[in-house]
MISEMAR-406745 format. One record per residue (C-alpha): residue in one letter; x, y, z. Coordinates in steps of 0.1 Angstrom, whole numbers, plus 2048, in hexadecimal, padded with zeros to 3 digits. Layout:
N
AXYZ ...
END
This chain:
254
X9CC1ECDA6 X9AE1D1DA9 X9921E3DC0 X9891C7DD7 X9721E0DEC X9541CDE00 X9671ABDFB X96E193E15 X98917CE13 X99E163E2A X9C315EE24 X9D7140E2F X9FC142E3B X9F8163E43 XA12166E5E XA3016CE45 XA3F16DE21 XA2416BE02 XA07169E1D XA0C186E2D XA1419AE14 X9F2190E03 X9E019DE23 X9ED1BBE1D X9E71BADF6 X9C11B3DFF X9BF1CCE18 X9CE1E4E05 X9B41E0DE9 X9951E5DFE X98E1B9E08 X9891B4E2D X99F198E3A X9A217AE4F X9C316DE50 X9CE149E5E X9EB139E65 X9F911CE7D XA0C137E8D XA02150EA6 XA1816BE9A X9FE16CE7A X9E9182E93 XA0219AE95 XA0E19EE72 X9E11A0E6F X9DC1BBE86 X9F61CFE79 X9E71CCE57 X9C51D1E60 X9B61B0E5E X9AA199E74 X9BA175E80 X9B0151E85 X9C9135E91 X9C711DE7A X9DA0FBE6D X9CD0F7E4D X9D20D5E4C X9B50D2E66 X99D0CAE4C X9800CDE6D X9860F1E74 X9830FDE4F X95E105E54 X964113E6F X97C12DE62 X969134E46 X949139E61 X960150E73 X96A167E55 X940169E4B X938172E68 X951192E6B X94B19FE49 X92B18FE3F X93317BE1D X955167E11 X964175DEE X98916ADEE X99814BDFB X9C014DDF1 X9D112BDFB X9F1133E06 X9FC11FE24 XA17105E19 XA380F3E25 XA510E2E13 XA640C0E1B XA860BEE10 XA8B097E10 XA91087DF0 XA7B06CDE5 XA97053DF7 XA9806BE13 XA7306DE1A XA5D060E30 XA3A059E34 XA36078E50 XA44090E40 XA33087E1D XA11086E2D XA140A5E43 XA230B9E20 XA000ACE10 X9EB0B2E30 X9F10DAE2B X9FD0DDE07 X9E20C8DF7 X9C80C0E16 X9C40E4E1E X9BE0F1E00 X9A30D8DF4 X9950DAE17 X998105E15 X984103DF4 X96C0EDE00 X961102E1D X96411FE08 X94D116DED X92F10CE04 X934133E14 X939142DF3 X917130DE8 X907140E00 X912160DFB X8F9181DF3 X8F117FDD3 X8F8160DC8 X915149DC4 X93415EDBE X95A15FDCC X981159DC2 X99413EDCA X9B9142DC5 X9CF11DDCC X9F8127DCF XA0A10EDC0 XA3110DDB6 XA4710FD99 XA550EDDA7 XA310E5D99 XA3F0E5D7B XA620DFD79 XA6D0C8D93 XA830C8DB5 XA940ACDB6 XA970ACDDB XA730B1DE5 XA5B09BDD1 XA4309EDEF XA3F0C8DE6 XA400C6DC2 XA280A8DC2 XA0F0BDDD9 XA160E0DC7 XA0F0CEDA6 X9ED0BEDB3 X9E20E0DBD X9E50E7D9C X9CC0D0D90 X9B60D0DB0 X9AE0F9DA6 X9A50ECD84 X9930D1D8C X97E0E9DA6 X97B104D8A X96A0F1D73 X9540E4D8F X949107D93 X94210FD72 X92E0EFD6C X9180FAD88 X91411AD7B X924129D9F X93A14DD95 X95413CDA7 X97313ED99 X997125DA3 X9B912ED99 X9DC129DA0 X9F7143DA4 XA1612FD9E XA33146DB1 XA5A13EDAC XA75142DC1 XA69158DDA XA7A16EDF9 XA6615FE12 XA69146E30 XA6A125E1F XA8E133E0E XA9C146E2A XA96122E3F XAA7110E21 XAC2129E1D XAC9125E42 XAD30FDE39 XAE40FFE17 XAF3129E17 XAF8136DF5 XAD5126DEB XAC0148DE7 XADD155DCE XADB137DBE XAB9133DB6 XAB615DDAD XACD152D94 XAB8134D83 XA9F157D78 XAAA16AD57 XAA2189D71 XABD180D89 XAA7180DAA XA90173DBE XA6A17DDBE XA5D194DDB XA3F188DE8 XA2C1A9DE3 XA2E1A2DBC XA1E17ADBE XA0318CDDB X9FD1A9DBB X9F318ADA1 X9DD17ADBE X9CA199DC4 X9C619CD9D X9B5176D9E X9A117FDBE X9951A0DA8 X9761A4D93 X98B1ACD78 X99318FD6C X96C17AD6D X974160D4E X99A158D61 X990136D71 X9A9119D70 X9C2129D66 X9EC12CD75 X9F814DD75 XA2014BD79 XA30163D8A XA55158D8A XA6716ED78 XA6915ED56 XA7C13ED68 XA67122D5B XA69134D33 XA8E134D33 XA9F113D25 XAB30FFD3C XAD30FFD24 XAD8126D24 
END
């Protein structure tokens, strides 16, 4: 288990599914936590984990320094940024329109540059020089795409590069501040229940597209984010870590 002890880190999304289950990953492994989400019962599932909360839409580009204010002045230094907060569309590319394409980019792409942004100029700062984690979630749909949601795939897949583009940033500046991407697939979390609730027999489906038969519990993608936030990994920077089981090796005809 990654000892996180005296780190400080601020987790997006927190209010449910891979989010929350990182809070309590982090917590668990010593980090103190801000969590954020755009909804209010984020403070709840935050108390009851031990960390703290902040109401946040990431997509509020304004309030990113402010968050990132907020977290260094409860614990003192920022460590860990995990980007986690993301929607998804559902609107073909003949289906969608301009809002919903722009509001899918606002959080999924937006927040994240505008999360790493603010986080960089704290984890400057930080005692002892320039040091921290930044870990981007992306998508399999990165990857291998959904036909009915360019707008997600398009943004999951520019997360991609926008954490490699930022990594070697980092390292060209001689900053220790690392960017990846954990890259989760089919996951039980909100996002799927939402869609099952629209097109039922969906979950089974999609469990079944894995060569292990089932969908990922979010405690295992929030185990390979608290490896990437970890100090035991220091020359891991722009790199995808997939945690799907084995869905994207298998070959579409078997």
């Amino acid at each position: 288990m990654p000892d996180l002890s005296g780190k400080a880190a601020i987790v997006t999304g927190c209010a449910s599914g891979i989010g929350a289950a990182c809070v309590k990953r982090l917590v668990e492994d010593g980090a103190s936590v801000l969590g954020s989400d755009i909804n209010p019962a984020g403070e709840n599932v935050c108390e009851g984990l031990g960390a703290r909360f902040a109401l946040h839409n990431v997509a509020d580009t304004q309030k990113w320094p402010k968050i990132v204010d907020q977290a260094v002045a409860a614990f003192g230094r920022l460590d860990i940024l995990v980007n986690n907060a993301g929607i998804v569309g559902q609107a073909s590319i003949e289906e969608v329109s301009d809002e919903i394409w722009d509001r899918i980019y606002d959080i999924n792409i937006k927040g994240t540059m505008a999360g790493c942004r603010a986080a960089i100029a704290a984890m400057k700062a930080n005692p002892g020089g320039p040091s921290g984690a930044l870990v981007n979630i992306a998508s399999t749909s990165a990857m291998a795409a959904l036909p009915g949601d360019p707008a997600y795939c398009s943004s999951k897949g520019a997360v991609r590069v926008l954490s490699k583009s930022i990594a070697t940033h980092c390292a060209q500046k001689g900053y220790n501040i690392r960017c990846n991407t954990v890259i989760p697939g089919a996951t039980e979390t909100g996002i799927l229940n939402a869609a099952e609730e629209q097109t039922p027999g969906l979950k089974a489906a999609v469990a079944a597209t894995s060569p292990m038969n089932r969908l990922g519990d979010p405690a295992e993608t929030a185990a390979a984010i608290a490896f990437l936030a970890s100090d035991e990994c220091p020359f891991m920077s722009g790199a995808e870590l997939l945690v799907d089981g084995a869905a994207l090796s298998l070959h579409p005809g078997f």
